[in-house]
N, C-alpha and C positions, 0 to 999 in steps of 0.2 A: 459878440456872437462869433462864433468858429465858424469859419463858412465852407472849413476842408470837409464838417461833418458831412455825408451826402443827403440830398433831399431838405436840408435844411431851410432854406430858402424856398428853394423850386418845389420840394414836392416830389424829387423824380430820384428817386433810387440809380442813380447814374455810378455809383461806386461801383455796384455790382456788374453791371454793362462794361467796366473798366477792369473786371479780374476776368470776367467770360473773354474779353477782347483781346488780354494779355494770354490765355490759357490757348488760346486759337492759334495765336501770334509766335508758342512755342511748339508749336508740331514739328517740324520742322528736327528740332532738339530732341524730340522726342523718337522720333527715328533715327537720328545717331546713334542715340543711348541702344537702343535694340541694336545697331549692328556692332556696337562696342561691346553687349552681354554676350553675343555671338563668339566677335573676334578672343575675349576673354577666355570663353568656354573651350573653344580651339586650342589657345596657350597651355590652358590649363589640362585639357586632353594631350597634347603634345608631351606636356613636364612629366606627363605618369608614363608614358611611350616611354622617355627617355628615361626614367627611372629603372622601368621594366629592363630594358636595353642594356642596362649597364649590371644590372644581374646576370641576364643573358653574357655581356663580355664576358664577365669575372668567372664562369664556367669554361668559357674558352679557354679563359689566360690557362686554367689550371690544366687544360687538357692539349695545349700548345707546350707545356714543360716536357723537356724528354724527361724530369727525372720522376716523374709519373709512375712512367711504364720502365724504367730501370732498378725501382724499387724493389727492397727485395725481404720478402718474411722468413726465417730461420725459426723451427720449430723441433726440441729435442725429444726424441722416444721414451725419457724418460729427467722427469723433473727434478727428481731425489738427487740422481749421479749429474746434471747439470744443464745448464741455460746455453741459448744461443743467439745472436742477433747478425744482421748481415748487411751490411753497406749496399748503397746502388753497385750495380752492375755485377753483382759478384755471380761466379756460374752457379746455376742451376744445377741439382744433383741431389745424390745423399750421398751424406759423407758418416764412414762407419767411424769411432772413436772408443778406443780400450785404454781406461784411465788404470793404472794398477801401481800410482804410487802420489798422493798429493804432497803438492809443496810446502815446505814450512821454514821458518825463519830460523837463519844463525844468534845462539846467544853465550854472551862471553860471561860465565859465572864464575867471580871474585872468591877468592882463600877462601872458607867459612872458616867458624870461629874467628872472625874478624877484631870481634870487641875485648874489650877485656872481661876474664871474670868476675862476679862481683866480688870477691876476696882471694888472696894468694894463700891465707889458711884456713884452717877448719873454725877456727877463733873468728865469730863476725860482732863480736861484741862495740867495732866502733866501725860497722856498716852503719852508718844513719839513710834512714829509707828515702829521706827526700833526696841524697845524693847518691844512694848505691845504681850501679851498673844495669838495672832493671830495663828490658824494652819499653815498657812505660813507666807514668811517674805512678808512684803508690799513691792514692786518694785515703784520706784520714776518714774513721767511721766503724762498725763493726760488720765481722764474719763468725760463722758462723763452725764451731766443731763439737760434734755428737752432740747437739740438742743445746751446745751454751757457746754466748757470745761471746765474742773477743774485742776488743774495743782497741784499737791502734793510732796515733798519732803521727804523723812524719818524722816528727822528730825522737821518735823511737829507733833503735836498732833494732837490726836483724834479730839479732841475741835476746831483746827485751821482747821482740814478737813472741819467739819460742818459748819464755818465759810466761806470757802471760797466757798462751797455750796450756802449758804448762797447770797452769794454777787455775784457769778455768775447770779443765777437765779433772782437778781434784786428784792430775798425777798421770793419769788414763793414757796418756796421748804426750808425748814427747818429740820436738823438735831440732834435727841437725842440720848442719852445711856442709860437703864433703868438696873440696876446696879441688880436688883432683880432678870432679866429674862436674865441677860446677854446679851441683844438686843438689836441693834441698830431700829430705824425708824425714816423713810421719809414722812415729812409729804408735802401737796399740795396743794394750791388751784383749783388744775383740777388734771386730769387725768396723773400720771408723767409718763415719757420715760427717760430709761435709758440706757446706752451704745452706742456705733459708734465702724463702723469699723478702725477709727483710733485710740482706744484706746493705749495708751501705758502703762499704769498700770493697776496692777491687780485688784485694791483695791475693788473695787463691784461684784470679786468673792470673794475672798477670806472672806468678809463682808457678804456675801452669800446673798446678795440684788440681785433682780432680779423682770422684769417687771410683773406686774399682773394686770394692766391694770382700776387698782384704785387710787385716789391721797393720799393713804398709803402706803405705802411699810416697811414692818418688816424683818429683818433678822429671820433664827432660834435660838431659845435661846441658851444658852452656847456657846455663842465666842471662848471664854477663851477655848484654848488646850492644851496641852503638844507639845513642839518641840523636835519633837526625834531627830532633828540633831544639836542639841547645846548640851555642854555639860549639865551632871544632875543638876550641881547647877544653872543654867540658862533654865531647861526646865520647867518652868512653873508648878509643875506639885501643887498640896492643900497642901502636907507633903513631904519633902524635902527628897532624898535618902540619905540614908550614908553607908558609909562601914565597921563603926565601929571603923574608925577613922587609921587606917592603909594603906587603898589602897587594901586592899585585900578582900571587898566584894566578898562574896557567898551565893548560895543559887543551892536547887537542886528540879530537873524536872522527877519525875520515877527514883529519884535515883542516876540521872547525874548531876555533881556538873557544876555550870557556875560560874563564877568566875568576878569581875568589879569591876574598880579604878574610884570612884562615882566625882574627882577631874578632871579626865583627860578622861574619857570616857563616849559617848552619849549612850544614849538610844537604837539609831538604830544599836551602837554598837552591845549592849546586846542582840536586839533581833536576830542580822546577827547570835550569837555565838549557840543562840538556836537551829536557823535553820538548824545549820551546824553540830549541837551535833548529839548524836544519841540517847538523850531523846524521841525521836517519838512524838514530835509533833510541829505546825507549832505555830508560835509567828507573828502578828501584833496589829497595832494598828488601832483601827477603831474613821478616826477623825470627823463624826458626832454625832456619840455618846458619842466619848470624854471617849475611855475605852480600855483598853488592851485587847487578846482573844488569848488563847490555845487551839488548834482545833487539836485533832490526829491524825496523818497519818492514823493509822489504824483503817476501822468502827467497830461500835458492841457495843456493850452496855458494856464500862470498862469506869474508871473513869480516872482524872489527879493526879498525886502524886506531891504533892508541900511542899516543907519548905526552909525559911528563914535560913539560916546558920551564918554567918556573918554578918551583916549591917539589913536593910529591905524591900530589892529592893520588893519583891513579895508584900507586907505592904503597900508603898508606891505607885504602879503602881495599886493599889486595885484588884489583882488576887487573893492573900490568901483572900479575901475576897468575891468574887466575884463566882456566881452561876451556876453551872454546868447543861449543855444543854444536856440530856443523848444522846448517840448514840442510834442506833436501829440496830437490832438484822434482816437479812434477816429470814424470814416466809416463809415457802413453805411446798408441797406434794410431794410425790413421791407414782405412783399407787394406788393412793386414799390412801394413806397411814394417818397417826395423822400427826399433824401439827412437822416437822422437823424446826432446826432454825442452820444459818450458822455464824459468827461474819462477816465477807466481801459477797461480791456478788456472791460468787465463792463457788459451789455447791462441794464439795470433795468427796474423799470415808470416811472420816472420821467424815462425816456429813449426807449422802447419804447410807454407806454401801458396795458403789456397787467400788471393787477396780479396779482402772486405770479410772473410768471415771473422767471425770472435767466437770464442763457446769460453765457458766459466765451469769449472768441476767444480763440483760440491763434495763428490764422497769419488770412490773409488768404484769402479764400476763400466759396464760397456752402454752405450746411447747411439743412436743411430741421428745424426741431425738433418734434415731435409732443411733444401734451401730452395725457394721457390719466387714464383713474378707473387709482388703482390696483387692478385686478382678485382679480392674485395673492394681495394680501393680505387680501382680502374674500373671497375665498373660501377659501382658509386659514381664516379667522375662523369662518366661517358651516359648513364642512367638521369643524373641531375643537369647535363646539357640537355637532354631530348626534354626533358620536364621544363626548364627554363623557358626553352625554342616553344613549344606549344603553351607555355604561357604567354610567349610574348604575339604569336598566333592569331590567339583567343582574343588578346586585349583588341589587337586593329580587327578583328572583324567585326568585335560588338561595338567600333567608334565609327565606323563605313557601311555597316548596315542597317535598312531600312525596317522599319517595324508597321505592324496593322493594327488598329486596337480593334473593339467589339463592335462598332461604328464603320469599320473599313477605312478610315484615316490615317492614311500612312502619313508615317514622321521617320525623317532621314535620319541617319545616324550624323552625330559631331560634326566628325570629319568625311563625310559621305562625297563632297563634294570639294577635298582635298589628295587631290591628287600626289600628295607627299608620301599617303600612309600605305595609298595601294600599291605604290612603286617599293617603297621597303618594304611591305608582306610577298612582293610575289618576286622580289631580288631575294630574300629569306629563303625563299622557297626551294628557287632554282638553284643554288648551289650549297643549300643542305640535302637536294634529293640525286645531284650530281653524280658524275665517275671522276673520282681525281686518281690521277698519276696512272700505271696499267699493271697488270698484274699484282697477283694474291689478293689482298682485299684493298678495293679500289670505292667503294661506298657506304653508305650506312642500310645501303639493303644489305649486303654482305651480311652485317652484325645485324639482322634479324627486325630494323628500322625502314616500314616504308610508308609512302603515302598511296591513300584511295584514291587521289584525283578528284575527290569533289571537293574538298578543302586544299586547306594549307598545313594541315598537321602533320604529325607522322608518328607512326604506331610502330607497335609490336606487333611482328607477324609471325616470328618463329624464335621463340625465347633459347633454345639453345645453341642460335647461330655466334652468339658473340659468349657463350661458355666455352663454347672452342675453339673461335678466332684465340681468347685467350689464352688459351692452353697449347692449342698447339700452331698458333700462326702469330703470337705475341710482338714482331718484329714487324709485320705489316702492318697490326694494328696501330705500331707506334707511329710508322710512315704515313699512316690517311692521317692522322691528328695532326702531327708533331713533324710533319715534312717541310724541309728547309725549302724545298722550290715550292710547293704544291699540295702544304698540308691542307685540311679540311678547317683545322681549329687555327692556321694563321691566317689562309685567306678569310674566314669570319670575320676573324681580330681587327684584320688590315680594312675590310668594310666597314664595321662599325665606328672602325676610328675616323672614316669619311663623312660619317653619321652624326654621334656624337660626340664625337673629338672636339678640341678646343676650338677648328674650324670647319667643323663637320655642318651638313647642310640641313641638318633637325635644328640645332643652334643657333643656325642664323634662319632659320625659317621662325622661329620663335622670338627673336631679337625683332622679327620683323613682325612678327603678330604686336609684339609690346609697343612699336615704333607706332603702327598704326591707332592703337589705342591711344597711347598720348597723342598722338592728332587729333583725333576724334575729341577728347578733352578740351583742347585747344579750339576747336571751331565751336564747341557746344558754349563754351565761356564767353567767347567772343558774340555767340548771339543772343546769350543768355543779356547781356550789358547794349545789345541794342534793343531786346525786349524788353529790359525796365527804364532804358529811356523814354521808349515809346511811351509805357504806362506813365510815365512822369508828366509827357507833354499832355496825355490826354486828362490827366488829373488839373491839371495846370487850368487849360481850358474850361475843364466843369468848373475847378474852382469861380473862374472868373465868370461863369454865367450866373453862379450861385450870388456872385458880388452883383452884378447888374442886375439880378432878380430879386435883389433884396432892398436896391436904393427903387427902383420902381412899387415895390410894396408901401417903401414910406409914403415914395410919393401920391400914391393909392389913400394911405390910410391920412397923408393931409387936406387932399382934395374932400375925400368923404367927411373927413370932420369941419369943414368950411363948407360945405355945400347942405350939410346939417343943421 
């Protein structure tokens, strides 16, 4: 028989007498715990204070930076003729500006007629297409002359083109090569048309033939191009490149050596290697003119620096030979000033005078550029502190004050009876409603910020005090914020870092909220373990009555059965 069951024996429900005993026995814990959901509640009103608080700093910090109020907006009269932007501290003003010449880049353009023609005579009978001097390669397929195809192969001539021209058109249409002017022509007895949409070869662009609605048709003179994408000994070009017989061709651009193996590498090599140099300037080849062209990043009137080192790549591409296109020089005024000149589009202080500004011409043209404080952001700034300050306000009043319900039972606020919170709202108070330093604007009534006196907030009482602090008193308002003895926004700063700083007294008032909660823990555990001892001994005891109440039952029930 289990004799821990209760009543088993006895008859007496004593188990339950042993939970009611133990539940009496922890009151005690039981009022801990409430001042521990208390102490809690505190911590945890405190974390969101501090939370709040460090919003509130980070408005300050912004409005403790001098370069706040040194900032500066540049806006031109006129967007077309050009831009303007303006560093901190730059003066104030309008600055008049008469662009009347923009700048542009020097470029050195190479001999034309560079390449060779496709043939030295009239005779192209053993021009084969796939090797003639053509800017591009011919693609094999048909074109198209007055209403009939022509079908071409690569490995056709020039000659066999004109031929099967020829015999398409049933005679019509006759094909030459005039070896002088490097051109071809279509001659006709009418009016010729050429091309269809089903062409599949290039050949009558590439031939630069196209309709003009007479029965002649000429190409433009010089055919004959340079193929930057063959190698140099295959590109076509009047004078062959070399490199001096090594592979190590060079030559240099402002002084930046390029370097080419005239055997193994094209053209469009050399010019990729330019591009990619830091020579400053751009490298193509222009294939109507049939000429190479160094064009500089940078405009203004500076030249190209070129020599041959190695081989005669520059010689041969005809740029050491070839006539420089000068740049130009930007032209302008500034307040009727003599003619200034800039090397790029871009108006400096070093060109201008005036430091931190910049302006960028677009076109030619007069722009008036005003430079000004930037306003909007200082007042932003100075706008989103007063917001933060009565946020952080609002929070300690509703954790300090007391409430009624419908009943008349008042309930204290949080912190009502923490004297940490009313001493930071009303240190808050007195030196955001302050006079710092003297003269010009010396508070935030000044700039149109005051308080009623029945709180702790602070309003708006006259919206366009602090429109004209910053406009025309800009330099005091920098002094109440941003004052090295006596600003408004450092002495803040330097409070709240007493506050919630890494040993600020909100910090360790919350270390100490937490400190006492784990005590409280600690003593609740501790009597929680003499309260189930208790219960233990008193279990113990029933036990054992249940045991002597059950050997006196036998003995009960042997008497009765002997006396039976």
């Amino acid at each position: 028989m289990d004799l821990g069951i209760s009543g088993l024996a006895s008859g007496f429900d004593w188990k339950t007498v042993v939970d009611q005993l133990t539940e009496v026995e922890r009151a005690p814990e039981r009022s801990l715990q409430s001042q521990q959901s208390l102490i809690q509640q505190r911590n945890s009103a405190f974390g969101g204070l501090k939370t709040q608080l460090a919003a509130l700093q980070a408005k300050i910090t912004a409005l403790k930076d001098p370069a706040l109020f040194d900032a500066r907006s540049a806006t031109s009269s006129s967007s077309t003729v050009g831009s303007a932007t303006a560093e901190a501290g730059t003066a104030q003003g309008a600055y008049n500006f008469n662009v009347t010449q923009l700048a542009t880049a020097a470029a050195m353009k190479g001999t034309a007629n560079i390449g060779n023609s496709l043939s030295t005579t009239d005779n192209v009978s053993g021009v084969v297409l796939s090797s003639a001097g053509f800017s591009s390669a011919i693609t094999a397929g048909t074109f198209t002359v007055n209403g009939k195809q022509v079908e071409i192969a690569t490995t056709d001539t020039l000659q066999g083109v004109f031929d099967k021209i020829n015999a398409a058109t049933s005679g019509a249409v006759t094909g030459t090569y005039n070896a002088s002017t490097d051109s071809i022509k279509l001659a006709g007895s009418s009016a010729i048309t050429l091309g269809s949409a089903t062409d599949t070869s290039n050949f009558l662009q590439v031939a630069n033939l196209g309709n003009n609605g007479t029965s002649t048709i000429t190409s433009r003179e010089n055919l004959g191009a340079v193929r930057t994408n063959l190698t140099m000994s295959s590109s076509n070009l009047r004078t062959a490149i070399n490199d001096g017989g090594s592979g190590a061709g060079a030559f240099k651009l402002n002084g930046v050596s390029i370097s080419y193996n005239a055997s193994s590498d094209t053209i469009a090599d050399v010019l990729t290697r330019i591009n990619d140099s830091t020579a400053g300037v751009t490298a193509s080849y222009d294939t109507i003119n049939d000429r190479f062209t160094l064009t500089n990043r940078l405009t203004g009137d500076i030249g190209v620096g070129m020599e041959d080192v190695t081989g005669n790549f520059l010689s041969a591409t005809g740029l050491s030979t070839g006539t420089l296109e000068r740049g130009k020089n930007m032209l302008y005024t500034m307040n009727g000033s003599g003619e200034l000149s800039s090397m790029s589009n871009k108006i400096t202080e070093s060109s201008s005078g005036v430091t931190g500004l910049s302006v960028t011409a677009l076109t030619t043209g007069a722009m008036t550029v005003t430079v000004n404080s930037n306003q909007s952001a200082i007042k932003t700034a100075i706008q989103g502190f007063v917001t933060e300050y009565n946020k952080t306000q609002s929070l300690i009043g509703t954790q300090v004050a007391s409430s009624t319900d419908a009943k008349g039972k008042v309930t204290a606020g949080i912190l009502a009876d923490d004297s940490q919170a009313s001493t930071l709202a009303g240190q808050l108070r007195r030196m955001m409603t302050a006079v710092v330093g003297s003269g010009g604007i010396t508070s935030m009534d000044a700039l149109g910020y005051s308080s009623s006196g029945n709180d702790d907030l602070v309003s708006t009482t006259n919206e366009t005090k602090l429109d004209d602090a910053l406009t025309n008193n800009l330099a005091s308002v920098k002094e109440l914020f941003s004052g090295t003895t006596s600003g408004l926004a450092g002495s803040l700063n330097t409070y709240l870092d007493t506050v919630i700083g890494e040993s600020g007294s909100l910090v360790k008032h919350q270390t100490s909220l937490t400190s006492q909660s784990a005590s409280i823990d600690t003593q609740i555990a501790d009597m929680e373990r003499w309260v189930l001892l208790r219960k233990d001994q008193m279990t113990a005891s029933f036990v054992a009555m249940e045991t002597a109440q059950q050997k006196i039952n036998q003995q009960m029930a042997y008497l009765t059965k002997q006396f039976a």
